[in-house]
C-alpha positions as CSV (number, residue, x, y, z in Angstrom):
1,X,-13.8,-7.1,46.7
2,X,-14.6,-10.2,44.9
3,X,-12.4,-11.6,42.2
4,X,-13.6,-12.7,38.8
5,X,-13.8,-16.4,38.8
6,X,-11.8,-17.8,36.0
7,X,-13.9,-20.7,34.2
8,X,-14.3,-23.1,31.1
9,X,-17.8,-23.1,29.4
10,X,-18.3,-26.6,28.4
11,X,-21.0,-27.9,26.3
12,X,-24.4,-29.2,27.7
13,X,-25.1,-32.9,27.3
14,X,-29.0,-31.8,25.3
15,X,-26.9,-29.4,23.3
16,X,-29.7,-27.1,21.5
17,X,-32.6,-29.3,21.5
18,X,-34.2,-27.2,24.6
19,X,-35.2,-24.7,22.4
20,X,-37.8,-27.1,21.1
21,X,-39.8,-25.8,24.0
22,X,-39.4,-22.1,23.5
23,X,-40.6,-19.3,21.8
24,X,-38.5,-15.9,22.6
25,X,-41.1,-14.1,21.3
26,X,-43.3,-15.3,23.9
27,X,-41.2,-15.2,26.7
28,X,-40.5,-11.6,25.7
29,X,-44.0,-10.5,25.1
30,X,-45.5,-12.2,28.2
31,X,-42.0,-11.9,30.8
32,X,-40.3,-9.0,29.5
33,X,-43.3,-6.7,29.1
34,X,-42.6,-3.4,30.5
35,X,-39.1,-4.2,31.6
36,X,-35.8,-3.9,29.3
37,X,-35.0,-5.6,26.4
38,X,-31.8,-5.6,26.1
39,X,-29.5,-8.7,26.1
40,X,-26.9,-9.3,28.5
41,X,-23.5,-8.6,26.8
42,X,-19.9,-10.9,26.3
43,X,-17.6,-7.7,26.3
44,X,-14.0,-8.3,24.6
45,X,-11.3,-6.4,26.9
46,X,-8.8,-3.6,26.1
47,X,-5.2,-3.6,26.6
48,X,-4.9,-6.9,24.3
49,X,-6.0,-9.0,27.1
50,X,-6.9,-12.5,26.3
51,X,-10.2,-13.3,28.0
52,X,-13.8,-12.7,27.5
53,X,-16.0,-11.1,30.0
54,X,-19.2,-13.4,29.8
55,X,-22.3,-13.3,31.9
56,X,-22.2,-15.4,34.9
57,X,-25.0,-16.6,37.8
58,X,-24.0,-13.5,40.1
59,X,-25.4,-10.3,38.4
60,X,-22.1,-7.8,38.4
61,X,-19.8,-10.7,38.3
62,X,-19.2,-11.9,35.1
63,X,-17.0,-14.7,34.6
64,X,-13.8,-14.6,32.2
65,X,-12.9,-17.3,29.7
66,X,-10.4,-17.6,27.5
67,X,-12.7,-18.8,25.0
68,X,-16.5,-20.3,24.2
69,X,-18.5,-22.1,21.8
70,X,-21.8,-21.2,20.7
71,X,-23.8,-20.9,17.7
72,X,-23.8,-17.5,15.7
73,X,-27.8,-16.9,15.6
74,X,-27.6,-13.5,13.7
75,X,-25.1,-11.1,13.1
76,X,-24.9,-7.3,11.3
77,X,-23.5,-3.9,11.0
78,X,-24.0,-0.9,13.0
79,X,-22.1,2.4,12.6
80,X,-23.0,5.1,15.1
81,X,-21.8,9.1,14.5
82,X,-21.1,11.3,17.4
83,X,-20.7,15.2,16.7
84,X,-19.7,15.0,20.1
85,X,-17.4,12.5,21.9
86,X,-19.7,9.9,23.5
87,X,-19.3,9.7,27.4
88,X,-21.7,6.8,27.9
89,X,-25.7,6.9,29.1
90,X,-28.9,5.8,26.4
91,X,-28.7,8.8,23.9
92,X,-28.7,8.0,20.5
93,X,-26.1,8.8,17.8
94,X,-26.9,12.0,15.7
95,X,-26.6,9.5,12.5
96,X,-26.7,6.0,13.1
97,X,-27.2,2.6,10.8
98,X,-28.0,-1.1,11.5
99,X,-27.3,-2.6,7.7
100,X,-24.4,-0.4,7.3
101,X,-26.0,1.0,4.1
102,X,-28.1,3.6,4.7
103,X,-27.3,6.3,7.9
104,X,-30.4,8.1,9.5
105,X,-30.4,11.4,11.0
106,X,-27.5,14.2,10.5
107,X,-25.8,14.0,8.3
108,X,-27.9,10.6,6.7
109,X,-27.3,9.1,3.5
110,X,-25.3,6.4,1.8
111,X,-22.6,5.2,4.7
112,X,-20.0,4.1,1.6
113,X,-20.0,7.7,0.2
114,X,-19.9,9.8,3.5
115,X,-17.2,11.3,4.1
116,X,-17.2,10.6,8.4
117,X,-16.6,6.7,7.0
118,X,-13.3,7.2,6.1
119,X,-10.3,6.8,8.3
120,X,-8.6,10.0,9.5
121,X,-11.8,11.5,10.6
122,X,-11.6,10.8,14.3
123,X,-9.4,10.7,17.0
124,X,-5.9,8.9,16.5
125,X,-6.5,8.2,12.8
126,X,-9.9,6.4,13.4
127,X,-13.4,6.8,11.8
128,X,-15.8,9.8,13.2
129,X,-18.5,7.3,12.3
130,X,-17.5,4.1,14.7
131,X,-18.2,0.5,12.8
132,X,-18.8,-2.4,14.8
133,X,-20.8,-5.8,14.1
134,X,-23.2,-7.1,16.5
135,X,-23.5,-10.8,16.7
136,X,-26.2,-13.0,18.6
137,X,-24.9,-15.8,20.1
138,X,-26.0,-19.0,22.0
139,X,-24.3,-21.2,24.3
140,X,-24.9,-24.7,24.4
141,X,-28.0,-26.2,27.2
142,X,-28.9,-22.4,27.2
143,X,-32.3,-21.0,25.6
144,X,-31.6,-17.0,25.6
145,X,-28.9,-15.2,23.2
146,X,-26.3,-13.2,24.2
147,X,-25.0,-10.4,22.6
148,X,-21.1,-9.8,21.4
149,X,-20.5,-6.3,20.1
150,X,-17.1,-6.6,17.7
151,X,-14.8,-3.5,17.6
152,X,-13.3,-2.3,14.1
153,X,-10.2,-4.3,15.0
154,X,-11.7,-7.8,15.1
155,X,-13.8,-7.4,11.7
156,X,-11.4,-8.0,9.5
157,X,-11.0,-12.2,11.3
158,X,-14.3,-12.5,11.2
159,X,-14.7,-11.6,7.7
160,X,-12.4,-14.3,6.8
161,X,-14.5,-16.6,8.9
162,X,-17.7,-16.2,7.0
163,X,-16.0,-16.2,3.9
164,X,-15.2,-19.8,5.1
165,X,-18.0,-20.8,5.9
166,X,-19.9,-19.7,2.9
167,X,-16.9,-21.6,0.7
168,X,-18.1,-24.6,2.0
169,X,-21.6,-24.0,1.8
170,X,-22.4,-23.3,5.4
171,X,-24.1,-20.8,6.8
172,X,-23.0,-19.2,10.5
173,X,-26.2,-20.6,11.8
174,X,-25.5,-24.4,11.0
175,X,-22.1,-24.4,13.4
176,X,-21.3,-24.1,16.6
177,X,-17.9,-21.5,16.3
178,X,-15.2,-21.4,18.8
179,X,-14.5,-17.9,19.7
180,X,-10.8,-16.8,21.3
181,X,-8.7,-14.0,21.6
182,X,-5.1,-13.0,20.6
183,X,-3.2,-10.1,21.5
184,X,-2.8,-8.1,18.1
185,X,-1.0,-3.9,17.8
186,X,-2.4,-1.5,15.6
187,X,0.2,1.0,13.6
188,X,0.9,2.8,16.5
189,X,2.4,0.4,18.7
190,X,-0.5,-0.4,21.0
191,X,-2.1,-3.4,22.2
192,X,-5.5,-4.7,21.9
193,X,-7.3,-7.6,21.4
194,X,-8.6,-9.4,18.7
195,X,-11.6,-11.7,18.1
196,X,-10.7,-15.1,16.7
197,X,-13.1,-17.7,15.2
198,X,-13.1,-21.1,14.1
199,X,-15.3,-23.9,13.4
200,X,-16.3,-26.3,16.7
201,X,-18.9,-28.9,14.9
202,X,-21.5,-28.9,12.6
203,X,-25.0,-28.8,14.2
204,X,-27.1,-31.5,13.8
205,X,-30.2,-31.7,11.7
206,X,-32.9,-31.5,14.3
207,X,-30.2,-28.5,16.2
208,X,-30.4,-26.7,13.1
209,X,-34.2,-26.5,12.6
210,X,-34.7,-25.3,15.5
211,X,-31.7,-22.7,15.8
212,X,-33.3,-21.0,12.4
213,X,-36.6,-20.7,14.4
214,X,-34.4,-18.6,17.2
215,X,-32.7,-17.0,14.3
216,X,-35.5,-15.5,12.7
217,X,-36.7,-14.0,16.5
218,X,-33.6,-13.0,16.8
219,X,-33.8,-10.9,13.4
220,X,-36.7,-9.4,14.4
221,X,-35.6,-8.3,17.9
222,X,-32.4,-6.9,16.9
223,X,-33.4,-3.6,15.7
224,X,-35.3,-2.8,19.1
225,X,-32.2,-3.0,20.9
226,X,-30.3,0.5,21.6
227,X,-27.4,2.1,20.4
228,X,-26.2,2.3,24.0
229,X,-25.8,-1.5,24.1
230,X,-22.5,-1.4,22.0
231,X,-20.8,0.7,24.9
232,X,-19.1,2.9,22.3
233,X,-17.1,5.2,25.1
234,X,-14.7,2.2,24.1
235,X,-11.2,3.5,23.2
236,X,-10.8,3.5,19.0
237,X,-7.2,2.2,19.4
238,X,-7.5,-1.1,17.3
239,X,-9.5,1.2,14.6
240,X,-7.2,0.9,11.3
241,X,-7.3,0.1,7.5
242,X,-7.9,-3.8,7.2
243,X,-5.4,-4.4,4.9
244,X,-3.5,-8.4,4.2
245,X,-0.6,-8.2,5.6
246,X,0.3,-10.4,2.8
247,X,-0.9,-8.7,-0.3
248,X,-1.7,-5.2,0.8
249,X,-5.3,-5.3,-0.2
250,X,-7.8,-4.0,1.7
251,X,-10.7,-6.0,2.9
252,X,-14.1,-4.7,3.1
253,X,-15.9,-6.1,6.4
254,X,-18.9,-7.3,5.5
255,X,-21.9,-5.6,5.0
């Protein structure tokens, strides 16, 4: 059995300026046709292990990193509901939501009021309904997004890290971010690992008009893509209240 090849990703030379030739749309209408849709995934470990899984040139041998750059194309919400425990395969939740807002199906409705969004509804003190974030990302001298699915346990950095941006006037679009892991414990003692983000450079001007092109595709595309892609027979351990360790207030992730 092969080993994971432990790598760098360093940046391309032409940075984003291939995707002045290229039109996702396209490509997905006129290469994709009939086949899936989905977008190969960066997974964050268990265990509070400090290294992404990313995609690699050998399909079913992903490389791991201890961190990457790329730029943030799109990011938002999606809360999934199980009345049974999820064991993996394509079925949909029973009551799921991609804005975080509004649920649809059983039991539906306003996802601030509903009583499965509150902690102590699932297993070990978690949420029955399980919130993540989905972000789009791209690498440098590449042309097709990725996709990074956050667990509970990581939104509360990356809340911080838009709140940074938009303090400066940036949006998550115009940077490149620098993405890492830590080894963080929840209330209970155990292990598991965190997202961490920080600010790589600024894109340039001609990079930027171009990676709000992909941005908007990326918008559109993101509702097409499945439940199933967030591989939510995850463990819940790193699900807990987001409170500052600091001040004790609770911070909302963003919605």
């Amino acid at each position: 059995m092969s080993s994971k090849k432990e790598t760098s990703l360093t940046k391309q030379d032409n940075g984003f300026l291939r995707l002045a030739d290229f039109n996702m749309a396209g490509m997905m209408a006129e290469e994709l046709d009939g086949l899936d849709m989905s977008f190969e995934r960066i997974k964050i470990p268990s265990a509070g292990s400090t290294v992404f899984e990313v995609p690699g040139e050998n399909p079913g041998e992903p490389d791991t990193v201890k961190e990457f750059s790329a730029v943030i194309l799109y990011h938002h919400p999606l809360h999934a509901y199980y009345k049974t425990k999820y064991t993996g395969g394509s079925q949909p939740p029973d009551c799921g939501s991609f804005d975080g807002i509004t649920g649809e199906g059983d039991p539906g409705g306003n996802c601030n009021t509903c009583p499965l969004n509150r902690f102590g509804t699932g297993e070990n003190g978690s949420k029955a309904c399980k919130n993540r974030r989905r972000i789009y990302v791209l690498r440098e001298g590449e042309i097709f997004p990725l996709l990074l699915s956050l667990p509970t346990g990581s939104l509360k950095e990356f809340t911080k890290y838009i709140k940074r941006l938009l303090s400066k006037g940036r949006k998550s679009n115009s940077v490149v971010t620098r993405f890492s892991l830590k080894k963080a414990t929840n209330s209970g003692g155990i292990a598991y690992s965190q997202a961490q983000f920080a600010i790589d450079r600024t894109l340039t001007a001609e990079e930027y008009a171009l990676i709000g092109k992909l941005s908007e595709q990326v918008r559109e595309y993101s509702r097409r893509v499945g439940f199933e892609a967030d591989n939510t027979v995850e463990t819940d351990i790193d699900e807990e209240a987001f409170a500052d360790p600091e001040t004790g207030e609770i911070i909302e992730p963003l919605k």
